[in-house]
N, C-alpha and C positions, 0 to 999 in steps of 0.2 A: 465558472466551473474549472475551467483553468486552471489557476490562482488557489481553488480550495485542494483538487490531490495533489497540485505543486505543495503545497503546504503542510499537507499531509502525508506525504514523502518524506520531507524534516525528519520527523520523527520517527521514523522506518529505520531512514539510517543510522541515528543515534542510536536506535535497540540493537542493530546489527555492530558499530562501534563499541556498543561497553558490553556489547560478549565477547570481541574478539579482544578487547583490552582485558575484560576477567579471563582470560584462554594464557595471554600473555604473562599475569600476574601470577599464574599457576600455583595460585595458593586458596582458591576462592571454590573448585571444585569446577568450573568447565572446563571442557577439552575442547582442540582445532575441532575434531570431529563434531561437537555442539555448535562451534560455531559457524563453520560449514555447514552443516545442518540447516540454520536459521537465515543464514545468508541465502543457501540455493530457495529454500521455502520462500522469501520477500521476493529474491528475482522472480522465479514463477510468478508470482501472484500481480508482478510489476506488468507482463501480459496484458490480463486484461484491466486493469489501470489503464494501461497506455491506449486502450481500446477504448474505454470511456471518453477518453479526450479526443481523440483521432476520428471517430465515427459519426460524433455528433459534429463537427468540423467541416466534414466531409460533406454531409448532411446539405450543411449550410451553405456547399458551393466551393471551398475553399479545395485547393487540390490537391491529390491523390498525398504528395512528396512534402508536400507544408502540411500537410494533415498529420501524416507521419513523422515527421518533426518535430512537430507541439507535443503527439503524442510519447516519444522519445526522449525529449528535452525536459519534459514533467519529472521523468524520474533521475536525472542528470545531479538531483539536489541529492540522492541518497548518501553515495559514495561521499559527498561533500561534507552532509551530516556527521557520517561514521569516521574520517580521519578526524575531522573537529571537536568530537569527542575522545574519540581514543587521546586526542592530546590535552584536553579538559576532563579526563575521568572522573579526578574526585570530585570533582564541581559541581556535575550532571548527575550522578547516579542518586543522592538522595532528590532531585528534581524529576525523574526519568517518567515514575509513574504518572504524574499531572501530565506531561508532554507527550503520550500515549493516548492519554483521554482526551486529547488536544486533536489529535491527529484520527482515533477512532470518530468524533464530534466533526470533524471536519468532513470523512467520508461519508458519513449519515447527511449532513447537511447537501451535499452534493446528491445522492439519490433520491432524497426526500423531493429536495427544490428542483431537481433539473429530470431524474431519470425515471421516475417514477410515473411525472405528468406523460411527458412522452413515450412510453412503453403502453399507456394506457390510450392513445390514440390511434385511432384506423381501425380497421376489420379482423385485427389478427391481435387484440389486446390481450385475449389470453395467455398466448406464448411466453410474454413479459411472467405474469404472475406464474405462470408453470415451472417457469425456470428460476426464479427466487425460490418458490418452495425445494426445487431441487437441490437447489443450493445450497440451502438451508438446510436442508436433510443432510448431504455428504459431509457438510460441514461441523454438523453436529456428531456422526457416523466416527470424525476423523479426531474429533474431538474427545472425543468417546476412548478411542480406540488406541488415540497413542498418548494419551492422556497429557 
């Protein structure tokens, strides 16, 4: 589980990399302001990522400070991503969309295979599924909304 948002990270940061290099190129039609934008929106979301990795760890025995580390160090690959592109631009961007679908395929595969069984164990299984549909709603709400 690990190993799949570490990987799926990857490619976080490349999206965040080739808007700040189209920001840079100021001919392509983003501004800082875009790409600011899409950077603060990945960190937030980088949250509870690191919480997927961290709790289940936790879970498992591991402590408190190594748990939060795994959890932190997952996303460690983004920043990594985004300078390695911004200096491979042209290379990456007709590849960007595959590597997106790489990275959305990755996160799916991590809740399918690991978060889902476990959500749905113990006396309080519902919570799990109340909170995907919420999430799912706001997500769509915001989708909607800021188009």
């Amino acid at each position: 589980m690990v190993l799949a948002v570490t990987l799926h990270n990857i490619p976080e940061g490349m999206a965040a990399g080739v808007v700040l290099a189209g920001a840079m190129a100021q001919n392509s039609g983003i501004t800082f302001a875009g790409a600011l934008a899409l950077t603060i929106g990945i960190a937030i979301q980088n949250f509870p990522e690191g919480a997927i990795i961290s709790m289940p760890l936790r879970g498992e025995g591991v402590s408190k400070t190594k748990a939060f580390l795994y959890g932190m160090l997952s996303g460690i690959v983004e920043p990594i991503g985004a300078i390695i592109t911004i200096l491979i631009t042209s290379t990456v961007v007709p590849v960007l969309p595959y590597i997106l679908a790489f990275a959305a395929g990755a996160m799916i595969y991590v809740v399918v295979e690991e978060l889902i069984p476990e959500a749905q164990e113990g006396e309080h299984s519902d919570i799990g599924t109340i909170g995907v549909a919420l999430g799912f709603v706001l997500m769509m709400i915001l989708d909607v909304a800021l188009g």
